[in-house]
N, CA, C and O of each residue as an XYZ file, in Angstrom:
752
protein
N     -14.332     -2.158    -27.653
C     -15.275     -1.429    -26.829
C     -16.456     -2.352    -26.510
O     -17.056     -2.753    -27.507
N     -16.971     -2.826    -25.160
C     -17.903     -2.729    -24.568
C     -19.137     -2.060    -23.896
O     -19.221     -0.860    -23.631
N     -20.097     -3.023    -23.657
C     -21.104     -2.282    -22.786
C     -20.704     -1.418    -21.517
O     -21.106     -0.280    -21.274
N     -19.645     -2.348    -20.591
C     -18.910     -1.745    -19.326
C     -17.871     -0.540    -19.667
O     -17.309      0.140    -18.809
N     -17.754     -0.431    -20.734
C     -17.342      1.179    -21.145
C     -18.203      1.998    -21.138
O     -18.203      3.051    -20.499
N     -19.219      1.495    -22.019
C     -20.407      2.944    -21.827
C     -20.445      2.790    -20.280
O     -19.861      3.616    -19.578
N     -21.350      1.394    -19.558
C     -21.494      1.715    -18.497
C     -20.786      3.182    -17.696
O     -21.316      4.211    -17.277
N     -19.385      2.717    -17.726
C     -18.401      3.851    -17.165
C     -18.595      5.237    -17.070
O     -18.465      6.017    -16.127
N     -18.983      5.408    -18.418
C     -19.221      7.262    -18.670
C     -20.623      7.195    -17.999
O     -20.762      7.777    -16.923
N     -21.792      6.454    -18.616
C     -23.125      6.336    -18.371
C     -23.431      6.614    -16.875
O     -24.140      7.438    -16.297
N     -22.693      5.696    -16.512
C     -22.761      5.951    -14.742
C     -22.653      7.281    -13.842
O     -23.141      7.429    -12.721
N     -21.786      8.364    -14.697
C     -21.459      9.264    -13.979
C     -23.029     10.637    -13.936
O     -23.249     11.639    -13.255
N     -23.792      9.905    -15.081
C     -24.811     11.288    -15.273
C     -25.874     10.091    -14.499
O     -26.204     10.554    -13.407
N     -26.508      8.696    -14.733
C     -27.173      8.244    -14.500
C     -26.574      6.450    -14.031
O     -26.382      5.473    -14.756
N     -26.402      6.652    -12.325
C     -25.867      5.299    -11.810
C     -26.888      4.329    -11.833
O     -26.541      3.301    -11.252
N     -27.903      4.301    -12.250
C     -29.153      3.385    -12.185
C     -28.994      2.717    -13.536
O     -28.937      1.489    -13.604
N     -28.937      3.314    -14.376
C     -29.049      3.252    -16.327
C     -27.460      2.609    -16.328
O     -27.313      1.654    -17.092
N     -26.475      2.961    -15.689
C     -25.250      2.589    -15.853
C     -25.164      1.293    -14.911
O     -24.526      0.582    -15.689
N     -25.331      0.611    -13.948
C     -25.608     -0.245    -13.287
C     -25.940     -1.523    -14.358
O     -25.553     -2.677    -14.545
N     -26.896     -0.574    -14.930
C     -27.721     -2.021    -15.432
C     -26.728     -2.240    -17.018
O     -26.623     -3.296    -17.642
N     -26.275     -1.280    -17.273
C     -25.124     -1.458    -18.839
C     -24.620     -1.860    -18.052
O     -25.261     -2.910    -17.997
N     -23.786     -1.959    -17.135
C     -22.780     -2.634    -16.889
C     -22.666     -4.390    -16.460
O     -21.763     -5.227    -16.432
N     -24.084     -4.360    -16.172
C     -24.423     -6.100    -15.539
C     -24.219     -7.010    -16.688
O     -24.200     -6.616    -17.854
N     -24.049     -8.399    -16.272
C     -24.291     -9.520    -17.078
C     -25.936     -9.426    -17.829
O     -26.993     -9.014    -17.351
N     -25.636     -9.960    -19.103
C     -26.328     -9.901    -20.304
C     -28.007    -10.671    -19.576
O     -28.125    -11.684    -18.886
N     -28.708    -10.049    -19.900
C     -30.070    -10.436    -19.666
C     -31.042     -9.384    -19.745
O     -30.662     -8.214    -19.789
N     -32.078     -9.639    -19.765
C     -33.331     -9.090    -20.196
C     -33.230     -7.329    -19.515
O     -33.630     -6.441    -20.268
N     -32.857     -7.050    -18.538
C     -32.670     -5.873    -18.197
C     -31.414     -5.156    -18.796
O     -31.419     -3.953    -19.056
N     -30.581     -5.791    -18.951
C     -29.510     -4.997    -19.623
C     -29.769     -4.704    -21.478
O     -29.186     -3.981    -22.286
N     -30.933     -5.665    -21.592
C     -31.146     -5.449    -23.513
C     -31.835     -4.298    -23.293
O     -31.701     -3.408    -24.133
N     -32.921     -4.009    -21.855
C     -34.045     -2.829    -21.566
C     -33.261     -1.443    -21.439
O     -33.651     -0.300    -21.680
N     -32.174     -1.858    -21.034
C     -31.574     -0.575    -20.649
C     -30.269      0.204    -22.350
O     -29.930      1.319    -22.746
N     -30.057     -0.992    -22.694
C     -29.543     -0.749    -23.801
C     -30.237     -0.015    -25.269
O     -29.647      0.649    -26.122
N     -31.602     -0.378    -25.209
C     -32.700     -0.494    -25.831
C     -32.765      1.291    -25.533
O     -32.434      2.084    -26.414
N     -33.150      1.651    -24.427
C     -33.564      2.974    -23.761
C     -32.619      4.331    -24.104
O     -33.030      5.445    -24.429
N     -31.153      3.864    -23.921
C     -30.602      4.534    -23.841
C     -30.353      5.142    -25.683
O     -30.713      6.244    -26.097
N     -29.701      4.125    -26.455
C     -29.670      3.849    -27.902
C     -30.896      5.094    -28.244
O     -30.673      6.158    -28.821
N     -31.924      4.725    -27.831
C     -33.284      5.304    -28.373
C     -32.981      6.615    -28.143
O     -32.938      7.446    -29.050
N     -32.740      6.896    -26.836
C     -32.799      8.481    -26.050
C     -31.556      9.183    -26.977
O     -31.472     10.387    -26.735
N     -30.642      8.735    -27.911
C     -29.466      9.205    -28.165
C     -29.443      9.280    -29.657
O     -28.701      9.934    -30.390
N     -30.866      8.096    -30.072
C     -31.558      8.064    -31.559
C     -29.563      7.347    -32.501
O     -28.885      7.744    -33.449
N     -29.455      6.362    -31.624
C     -28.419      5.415    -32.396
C     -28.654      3.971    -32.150
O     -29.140      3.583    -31.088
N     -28.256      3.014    -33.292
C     -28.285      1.956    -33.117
C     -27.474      1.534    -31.376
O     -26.802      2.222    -30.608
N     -28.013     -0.067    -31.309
C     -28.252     -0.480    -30.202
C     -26.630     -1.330    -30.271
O     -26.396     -2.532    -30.150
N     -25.785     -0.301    -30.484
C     -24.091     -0.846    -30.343
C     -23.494     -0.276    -29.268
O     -24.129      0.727    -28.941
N     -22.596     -0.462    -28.604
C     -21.870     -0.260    -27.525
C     -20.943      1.024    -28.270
O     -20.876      1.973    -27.489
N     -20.333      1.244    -29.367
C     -19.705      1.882    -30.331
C     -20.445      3.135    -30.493
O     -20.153      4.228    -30.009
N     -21.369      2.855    -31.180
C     -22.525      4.080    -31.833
C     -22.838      5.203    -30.368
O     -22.946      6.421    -30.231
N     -22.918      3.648    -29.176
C     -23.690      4.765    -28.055
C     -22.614      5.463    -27.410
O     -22.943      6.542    -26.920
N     -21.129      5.045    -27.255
C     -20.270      5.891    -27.139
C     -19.647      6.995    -28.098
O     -19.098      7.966    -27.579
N     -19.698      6.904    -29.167
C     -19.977      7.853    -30.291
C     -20.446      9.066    -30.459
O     -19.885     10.037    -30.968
N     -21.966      8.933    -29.810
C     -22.943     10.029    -29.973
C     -23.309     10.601    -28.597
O     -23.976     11.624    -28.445
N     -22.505      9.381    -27.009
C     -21.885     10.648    -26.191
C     -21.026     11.697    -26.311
O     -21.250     12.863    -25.988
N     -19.581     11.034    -27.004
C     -19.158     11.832    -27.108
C     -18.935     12.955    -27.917
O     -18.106     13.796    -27.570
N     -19.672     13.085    -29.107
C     -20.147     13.694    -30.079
C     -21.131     15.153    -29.249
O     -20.624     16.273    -29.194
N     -22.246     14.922    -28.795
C     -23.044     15.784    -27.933
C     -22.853     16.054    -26.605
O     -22.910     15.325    -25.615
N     -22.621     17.199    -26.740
C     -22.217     17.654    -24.816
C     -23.441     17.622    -24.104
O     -23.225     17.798    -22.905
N     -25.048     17.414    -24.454
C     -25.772     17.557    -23.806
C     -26.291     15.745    -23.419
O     -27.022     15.407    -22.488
N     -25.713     14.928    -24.343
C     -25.793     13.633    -24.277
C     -26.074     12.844    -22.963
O     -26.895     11.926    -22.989
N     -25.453     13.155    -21.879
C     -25.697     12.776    -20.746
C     -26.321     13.374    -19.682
O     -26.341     13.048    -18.495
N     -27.084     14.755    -20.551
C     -28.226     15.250    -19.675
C     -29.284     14.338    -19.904
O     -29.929     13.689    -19.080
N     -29.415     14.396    -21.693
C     -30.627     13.581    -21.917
C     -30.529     11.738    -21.198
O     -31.503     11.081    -20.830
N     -29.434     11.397    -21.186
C     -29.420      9.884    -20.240
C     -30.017      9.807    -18.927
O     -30.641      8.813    -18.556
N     -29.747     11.367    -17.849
C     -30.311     11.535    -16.974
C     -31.670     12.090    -16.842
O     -32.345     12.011    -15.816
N     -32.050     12.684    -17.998
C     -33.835     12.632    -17.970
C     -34.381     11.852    -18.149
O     -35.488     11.659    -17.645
N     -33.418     10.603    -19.472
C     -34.386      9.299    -19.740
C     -34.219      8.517    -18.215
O     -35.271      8.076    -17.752
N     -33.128      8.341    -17.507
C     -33.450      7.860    -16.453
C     -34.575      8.291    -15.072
O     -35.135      7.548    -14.266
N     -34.596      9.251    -15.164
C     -35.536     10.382    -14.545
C     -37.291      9.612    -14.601
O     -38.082      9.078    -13.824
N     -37.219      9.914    -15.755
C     -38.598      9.705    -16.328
C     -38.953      8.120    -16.811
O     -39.975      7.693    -17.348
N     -37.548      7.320    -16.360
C     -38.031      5.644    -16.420
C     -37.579      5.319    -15.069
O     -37.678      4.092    -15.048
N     -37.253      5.598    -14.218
C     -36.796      5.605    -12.816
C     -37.775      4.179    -12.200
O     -37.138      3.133    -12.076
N     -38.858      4.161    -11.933
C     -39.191      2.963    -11.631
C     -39.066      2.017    -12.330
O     -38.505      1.023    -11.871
N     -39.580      2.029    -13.743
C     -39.067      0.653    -14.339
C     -37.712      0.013    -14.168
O     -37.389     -1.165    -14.015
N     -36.881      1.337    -14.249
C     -35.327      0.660    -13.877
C     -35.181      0.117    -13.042
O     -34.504     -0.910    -13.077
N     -35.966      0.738    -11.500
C     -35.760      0.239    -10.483
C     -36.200     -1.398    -10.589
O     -35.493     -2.360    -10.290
N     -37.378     -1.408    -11.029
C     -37.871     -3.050    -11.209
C     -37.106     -3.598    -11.918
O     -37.119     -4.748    -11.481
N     -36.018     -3.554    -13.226
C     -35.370     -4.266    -13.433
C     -34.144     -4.555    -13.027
O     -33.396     -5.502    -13.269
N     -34.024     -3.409    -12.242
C     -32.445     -3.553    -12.090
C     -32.647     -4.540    -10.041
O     -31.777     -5.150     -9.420
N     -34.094     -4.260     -9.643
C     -34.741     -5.632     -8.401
C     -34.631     -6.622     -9.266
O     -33.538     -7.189     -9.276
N     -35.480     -7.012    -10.028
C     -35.069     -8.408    -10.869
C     -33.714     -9.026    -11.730
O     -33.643    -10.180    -12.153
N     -32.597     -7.905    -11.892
C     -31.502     -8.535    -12.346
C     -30.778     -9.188    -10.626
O     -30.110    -10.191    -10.374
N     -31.294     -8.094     -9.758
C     -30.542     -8.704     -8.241
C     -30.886     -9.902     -8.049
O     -29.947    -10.692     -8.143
N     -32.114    -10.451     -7.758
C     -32.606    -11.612     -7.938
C     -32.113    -12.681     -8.434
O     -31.753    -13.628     -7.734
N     -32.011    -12.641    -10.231
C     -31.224    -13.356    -10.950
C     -29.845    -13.694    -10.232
O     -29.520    -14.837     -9.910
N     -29.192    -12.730    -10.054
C     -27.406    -13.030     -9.282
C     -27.912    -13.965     -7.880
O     -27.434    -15.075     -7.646
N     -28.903    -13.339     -7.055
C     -28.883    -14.253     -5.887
C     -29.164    -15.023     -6.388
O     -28.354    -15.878     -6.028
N     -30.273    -15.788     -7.565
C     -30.430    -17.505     -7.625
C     -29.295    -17.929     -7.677
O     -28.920    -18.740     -6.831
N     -28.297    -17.410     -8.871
C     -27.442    -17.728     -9.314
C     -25.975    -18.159     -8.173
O     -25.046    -18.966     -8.197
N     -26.439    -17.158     -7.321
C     -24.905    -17.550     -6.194
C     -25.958    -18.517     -5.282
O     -25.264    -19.471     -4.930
N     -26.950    -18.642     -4.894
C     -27.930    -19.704     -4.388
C     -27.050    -20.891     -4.761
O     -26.145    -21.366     -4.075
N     -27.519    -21.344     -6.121
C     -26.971    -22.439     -6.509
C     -25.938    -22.932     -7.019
O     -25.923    -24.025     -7.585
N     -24.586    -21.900     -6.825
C     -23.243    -21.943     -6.718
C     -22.950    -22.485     -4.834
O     -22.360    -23.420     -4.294
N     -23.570    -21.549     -4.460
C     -23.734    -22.684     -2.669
C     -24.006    -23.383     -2.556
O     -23.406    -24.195     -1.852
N     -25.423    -23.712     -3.310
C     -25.825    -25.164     -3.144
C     -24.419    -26.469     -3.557
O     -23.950    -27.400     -2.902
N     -24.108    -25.887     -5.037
C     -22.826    -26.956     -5.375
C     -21.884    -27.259     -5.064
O     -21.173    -28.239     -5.287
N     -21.769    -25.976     -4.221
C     -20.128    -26.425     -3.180
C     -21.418    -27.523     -1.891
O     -20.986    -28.591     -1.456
N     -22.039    -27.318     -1.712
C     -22.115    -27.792      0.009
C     -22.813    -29.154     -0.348
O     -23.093    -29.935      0.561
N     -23.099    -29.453     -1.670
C     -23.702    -30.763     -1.719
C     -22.304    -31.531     -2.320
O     -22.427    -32.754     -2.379
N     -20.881    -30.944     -2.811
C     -19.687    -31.564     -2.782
C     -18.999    -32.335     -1.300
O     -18.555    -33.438     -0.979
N     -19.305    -30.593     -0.484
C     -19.011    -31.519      1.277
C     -20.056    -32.060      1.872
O     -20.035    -32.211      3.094
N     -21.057    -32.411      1.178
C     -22.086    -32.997      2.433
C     -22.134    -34.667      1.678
O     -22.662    -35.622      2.247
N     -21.477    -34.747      0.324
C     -20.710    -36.312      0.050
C     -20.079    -36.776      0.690
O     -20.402    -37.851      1.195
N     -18.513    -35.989      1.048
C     -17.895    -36.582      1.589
C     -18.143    -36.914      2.949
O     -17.479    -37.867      3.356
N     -19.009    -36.322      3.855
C     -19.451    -36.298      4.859
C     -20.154    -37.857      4.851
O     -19.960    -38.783      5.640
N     -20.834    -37.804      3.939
C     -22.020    -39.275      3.533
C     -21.036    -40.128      4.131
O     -20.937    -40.534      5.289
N     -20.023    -40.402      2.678
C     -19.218    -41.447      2.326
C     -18.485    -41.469      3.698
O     -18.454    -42.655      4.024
N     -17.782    -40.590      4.813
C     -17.191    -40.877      6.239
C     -18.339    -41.819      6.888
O     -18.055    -42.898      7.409
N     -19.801    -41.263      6.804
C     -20.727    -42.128      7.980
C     -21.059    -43.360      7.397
O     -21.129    -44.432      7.998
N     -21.291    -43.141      6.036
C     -21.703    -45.160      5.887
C     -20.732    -45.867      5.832
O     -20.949    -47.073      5.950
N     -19.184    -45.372      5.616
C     -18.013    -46.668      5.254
C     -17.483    -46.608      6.414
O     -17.215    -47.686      6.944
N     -17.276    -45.759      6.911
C     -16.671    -45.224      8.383
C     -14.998    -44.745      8.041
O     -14.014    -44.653      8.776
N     -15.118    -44.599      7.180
C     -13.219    -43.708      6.644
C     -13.927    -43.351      5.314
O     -14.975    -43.743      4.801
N     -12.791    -42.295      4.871
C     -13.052    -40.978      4.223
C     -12.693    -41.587      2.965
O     -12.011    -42.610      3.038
N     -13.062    -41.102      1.679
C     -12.825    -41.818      0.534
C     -11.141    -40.952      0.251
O     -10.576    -39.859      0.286
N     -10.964    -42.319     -0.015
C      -9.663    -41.761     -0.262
C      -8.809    -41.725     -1.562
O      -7.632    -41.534     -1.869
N     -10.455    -42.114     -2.412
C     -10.234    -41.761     -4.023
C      -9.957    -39.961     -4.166
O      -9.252    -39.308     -4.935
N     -10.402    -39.771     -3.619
C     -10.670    -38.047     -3.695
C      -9.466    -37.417     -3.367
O      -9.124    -36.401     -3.972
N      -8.498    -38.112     -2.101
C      -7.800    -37.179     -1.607
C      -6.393    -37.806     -3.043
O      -5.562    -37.061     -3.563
N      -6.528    -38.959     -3.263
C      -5.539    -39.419     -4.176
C      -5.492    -38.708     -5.369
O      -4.376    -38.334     -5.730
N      -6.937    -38.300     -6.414
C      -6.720    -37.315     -6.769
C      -6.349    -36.230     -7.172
O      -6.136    -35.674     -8.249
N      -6.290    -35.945     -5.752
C      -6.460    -34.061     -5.221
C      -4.716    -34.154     -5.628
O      -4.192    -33.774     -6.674
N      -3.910    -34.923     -4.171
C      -2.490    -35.031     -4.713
C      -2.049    -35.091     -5.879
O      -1.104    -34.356     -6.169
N      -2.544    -35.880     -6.759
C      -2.355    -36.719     -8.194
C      -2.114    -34.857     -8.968
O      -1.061    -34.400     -9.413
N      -2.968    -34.416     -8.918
C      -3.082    -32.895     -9.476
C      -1.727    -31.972     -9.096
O      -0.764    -31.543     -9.732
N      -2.275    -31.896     -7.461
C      -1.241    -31.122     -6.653
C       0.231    -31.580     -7.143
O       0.800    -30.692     -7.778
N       0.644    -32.246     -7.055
C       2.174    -33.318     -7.075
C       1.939    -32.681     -8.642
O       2.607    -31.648     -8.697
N       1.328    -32.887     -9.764
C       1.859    -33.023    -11.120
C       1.599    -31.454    -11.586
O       1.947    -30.977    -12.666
N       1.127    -30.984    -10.860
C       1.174    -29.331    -11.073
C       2.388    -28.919    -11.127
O       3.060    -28.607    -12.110
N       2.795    -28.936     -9.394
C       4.623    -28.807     -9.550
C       5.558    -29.175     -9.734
O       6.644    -28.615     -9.589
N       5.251    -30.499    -10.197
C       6.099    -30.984    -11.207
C       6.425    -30.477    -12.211
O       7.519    -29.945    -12.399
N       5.276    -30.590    -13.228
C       5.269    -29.675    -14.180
C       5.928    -28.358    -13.847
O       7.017    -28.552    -14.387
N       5.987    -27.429    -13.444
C       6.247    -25.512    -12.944
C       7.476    -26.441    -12.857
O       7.896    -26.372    -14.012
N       8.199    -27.158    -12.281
C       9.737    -27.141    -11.833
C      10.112    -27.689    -13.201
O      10.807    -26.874    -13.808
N       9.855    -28.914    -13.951
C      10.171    -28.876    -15.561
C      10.370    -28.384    -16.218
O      11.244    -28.599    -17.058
N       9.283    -27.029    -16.108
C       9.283    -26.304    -17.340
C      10.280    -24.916    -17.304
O      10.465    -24.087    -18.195
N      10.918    -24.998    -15.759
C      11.528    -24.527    -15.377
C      13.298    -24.570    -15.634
O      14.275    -23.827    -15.727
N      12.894    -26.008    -15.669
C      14.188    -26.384    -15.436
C      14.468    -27.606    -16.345
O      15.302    -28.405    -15.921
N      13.961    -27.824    -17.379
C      14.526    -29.137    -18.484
C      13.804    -28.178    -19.916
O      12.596    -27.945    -19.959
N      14.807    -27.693    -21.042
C      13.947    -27.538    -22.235
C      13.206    -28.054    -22.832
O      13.165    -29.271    -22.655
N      12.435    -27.579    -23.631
C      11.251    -28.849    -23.943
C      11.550    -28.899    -25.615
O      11.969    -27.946    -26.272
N      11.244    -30.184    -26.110
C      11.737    -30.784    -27.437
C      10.863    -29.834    -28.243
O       9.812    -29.242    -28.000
N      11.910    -29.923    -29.588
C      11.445    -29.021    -30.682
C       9.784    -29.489    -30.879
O       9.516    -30.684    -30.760
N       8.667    -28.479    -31.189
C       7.325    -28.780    -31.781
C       6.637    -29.223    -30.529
O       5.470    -29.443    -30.855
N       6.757    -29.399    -29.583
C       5.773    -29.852    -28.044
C       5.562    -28.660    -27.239
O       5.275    -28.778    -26.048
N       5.656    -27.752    -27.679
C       5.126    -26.521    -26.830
C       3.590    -26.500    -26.672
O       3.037    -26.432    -25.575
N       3.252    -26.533    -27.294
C       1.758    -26.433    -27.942
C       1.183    -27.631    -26.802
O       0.165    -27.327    -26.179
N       1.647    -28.607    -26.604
C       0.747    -29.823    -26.256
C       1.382    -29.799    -24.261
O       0.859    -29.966    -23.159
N       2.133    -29.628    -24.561
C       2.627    -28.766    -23.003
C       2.010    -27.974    -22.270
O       1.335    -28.235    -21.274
N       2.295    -26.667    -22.899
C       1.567    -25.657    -22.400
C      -0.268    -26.120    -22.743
O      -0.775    -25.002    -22.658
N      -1.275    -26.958    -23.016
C      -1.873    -27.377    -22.883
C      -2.244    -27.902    -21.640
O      -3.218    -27.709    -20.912
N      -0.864    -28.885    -21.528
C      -1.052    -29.610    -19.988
C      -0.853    -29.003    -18.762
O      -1.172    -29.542    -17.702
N      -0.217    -27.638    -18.867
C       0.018    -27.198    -17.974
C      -1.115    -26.123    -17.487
O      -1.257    -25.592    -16.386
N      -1.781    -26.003    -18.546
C      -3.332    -25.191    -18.421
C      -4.264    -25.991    -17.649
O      -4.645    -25.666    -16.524
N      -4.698    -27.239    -18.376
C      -5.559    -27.974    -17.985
C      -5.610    -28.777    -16.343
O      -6.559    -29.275    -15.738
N      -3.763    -28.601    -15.879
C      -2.857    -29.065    -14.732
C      -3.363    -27.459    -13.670
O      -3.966    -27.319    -12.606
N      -2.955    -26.838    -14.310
C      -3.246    -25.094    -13.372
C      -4.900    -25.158    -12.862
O      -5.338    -24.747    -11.788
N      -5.574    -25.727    -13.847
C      -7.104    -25.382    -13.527
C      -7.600    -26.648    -12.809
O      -8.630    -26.359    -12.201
N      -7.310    -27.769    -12.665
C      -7.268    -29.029    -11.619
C      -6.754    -28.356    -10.428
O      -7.542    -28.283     -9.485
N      -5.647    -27.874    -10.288
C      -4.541    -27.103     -9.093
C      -6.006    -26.147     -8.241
O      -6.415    -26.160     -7.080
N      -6.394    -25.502     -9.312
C      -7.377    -24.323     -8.937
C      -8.593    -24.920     -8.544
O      -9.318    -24.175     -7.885
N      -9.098    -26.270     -8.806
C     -10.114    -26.417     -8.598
C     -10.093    -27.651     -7.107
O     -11.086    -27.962     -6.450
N      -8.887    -28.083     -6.924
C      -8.513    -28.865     -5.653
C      -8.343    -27.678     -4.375
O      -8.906    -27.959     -3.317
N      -7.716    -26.599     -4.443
C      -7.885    -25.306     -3.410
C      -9.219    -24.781     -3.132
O      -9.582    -24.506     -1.988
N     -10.205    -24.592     -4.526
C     -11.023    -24.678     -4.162
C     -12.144    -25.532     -3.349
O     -13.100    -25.056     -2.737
N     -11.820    -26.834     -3.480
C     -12.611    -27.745     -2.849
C     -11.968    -27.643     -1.055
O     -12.716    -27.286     -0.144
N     -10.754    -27.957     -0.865
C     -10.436    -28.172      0.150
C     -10.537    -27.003      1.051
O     -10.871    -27.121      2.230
N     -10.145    -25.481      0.298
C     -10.064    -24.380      1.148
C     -11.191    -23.383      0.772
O     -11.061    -22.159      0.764
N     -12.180    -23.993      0.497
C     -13.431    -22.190     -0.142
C     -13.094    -21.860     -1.027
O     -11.924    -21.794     -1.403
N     -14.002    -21.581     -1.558
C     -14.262    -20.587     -2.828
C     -13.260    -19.407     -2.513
O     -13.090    -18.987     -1.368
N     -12.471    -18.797     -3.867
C     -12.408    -17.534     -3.579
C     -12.984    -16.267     -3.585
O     -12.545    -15.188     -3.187
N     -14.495    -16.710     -4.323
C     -15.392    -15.876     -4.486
C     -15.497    -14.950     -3.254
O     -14.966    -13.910     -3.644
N     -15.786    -14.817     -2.330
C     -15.876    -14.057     -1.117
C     -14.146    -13.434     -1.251
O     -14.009    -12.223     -1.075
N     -13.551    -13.829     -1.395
C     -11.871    -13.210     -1.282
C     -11.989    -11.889     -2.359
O     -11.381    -10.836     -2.162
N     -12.648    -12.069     -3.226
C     -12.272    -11.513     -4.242
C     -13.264    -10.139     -4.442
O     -12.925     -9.102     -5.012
N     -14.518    -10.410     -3.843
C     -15.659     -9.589     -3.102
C     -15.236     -8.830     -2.383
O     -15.491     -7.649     -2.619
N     -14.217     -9.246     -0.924
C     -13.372     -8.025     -0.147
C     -12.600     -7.255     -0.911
O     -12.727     -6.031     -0.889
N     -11.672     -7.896     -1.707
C     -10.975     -6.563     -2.396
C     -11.482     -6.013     -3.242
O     -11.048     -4.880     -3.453
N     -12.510     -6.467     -4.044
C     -13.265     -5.015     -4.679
C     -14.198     -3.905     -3.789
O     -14.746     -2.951     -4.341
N     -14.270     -4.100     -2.716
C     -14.639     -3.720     -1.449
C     -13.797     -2.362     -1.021
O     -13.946     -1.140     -1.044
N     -12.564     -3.599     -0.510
C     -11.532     -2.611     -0.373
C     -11.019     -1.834     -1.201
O     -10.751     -0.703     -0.795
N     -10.783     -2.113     -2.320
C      -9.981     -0.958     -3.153
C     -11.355      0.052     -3.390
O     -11.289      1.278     -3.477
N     -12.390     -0.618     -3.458
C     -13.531      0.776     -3.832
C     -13.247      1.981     -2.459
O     -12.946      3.161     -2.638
N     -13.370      1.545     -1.587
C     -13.189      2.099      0.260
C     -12.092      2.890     -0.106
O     -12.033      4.117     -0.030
N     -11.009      1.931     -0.608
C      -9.665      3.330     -0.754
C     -10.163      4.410     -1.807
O      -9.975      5.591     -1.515
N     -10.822      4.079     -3.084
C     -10.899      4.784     -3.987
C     -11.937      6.223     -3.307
O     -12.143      7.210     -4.013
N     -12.452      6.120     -1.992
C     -13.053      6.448     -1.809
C     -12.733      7.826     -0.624
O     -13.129      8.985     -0.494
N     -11.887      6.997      0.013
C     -10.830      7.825      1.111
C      -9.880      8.903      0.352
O      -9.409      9.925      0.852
N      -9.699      8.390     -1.084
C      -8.584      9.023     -1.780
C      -9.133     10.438     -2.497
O      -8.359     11.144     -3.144
């Protein structure tokens, strides 16, 4: 059990108080954890506070008065956890676009494209599926599983991180379908 469990129930009496249980760990989510724990008079566990919801049927009235009656502060923290995420995807943009604005460099001062990078990129690509057709198709010696399936992790996440360079982030991909399936969940 997690915080994004309580979140779950939490959300349905108070989406502001549940918002913020449910976010990445930081100063507003200890505020909101802190609040709620208190309002329910249990330690500050993810366990205890699902516990003594479900223990009291009036449990998530009182979540929605404590939210009620802290309503702006939430609001200010749960403005300043937004914040936090935009720096944070800020300078996830910044790191992709100062990756292509290298290679861009390296085209105008040499006048051809480095072609350490694209050698690389293949070097990965090529030994990725290599690997997947091997492991596919030749057994592997007694006691080398372990150091294999290693390489084929460390090979998958090179694979993942060459698509990413060449074709975008999937971050935005992955943004539409929680999008979309919320939209269906919503139609339904």
């Amino acid at each position: 059990m997690d915080w994004k469990d309580v979140a779950k129930v939490v959300s349905t009496a108070a989406p502001l108080l549940g918002s913020l249980l449910g976010g990445p760990q930081g100063a507003a989510v200890g505020t909101a954890i802190k609040l709620v724990a208190s309002a329910l008079g249990v330690g500050p566990e993810p366990e205890k506070v699902m516990e003594a919801i479900q223990a009291d049927p009036d449990a998530l009235v009182k979540i929605r008065e404590l939210e009620l009656k802290h309503q702006e502060e939430l609001a200010k923290l749960a403005l300043e956890h937004a914040k936090l995420e935009l720096r944070a995807e800020l300078a996830r943009l910044a790191d992709v676009d100062s990756a292509r604005r290298r290679e861009v460099e390296i085209t105008k001062a040499t006048g051809k494209r480095d072609i350490n990078l694209y050698l690389l990129a293949w070097t990965v690509v090529v030994g990725f599926f290599g690997l997947c057709f091997a492991l596919m198709k030749v057994p592997l010696p007694e006691g080398s599983n372990d150091v294999v399936f290693m390489l084929f992790g460390t090979l998958a996440t090179g694979f993942g991180m060459v698509l990413q360079y060449f074709f975008g982030s999937s971050k935005s991909s992955a943004e539409k379908t929680k999008m979309l399936v919320g939209k269906k969940d919503v139609e339904t």
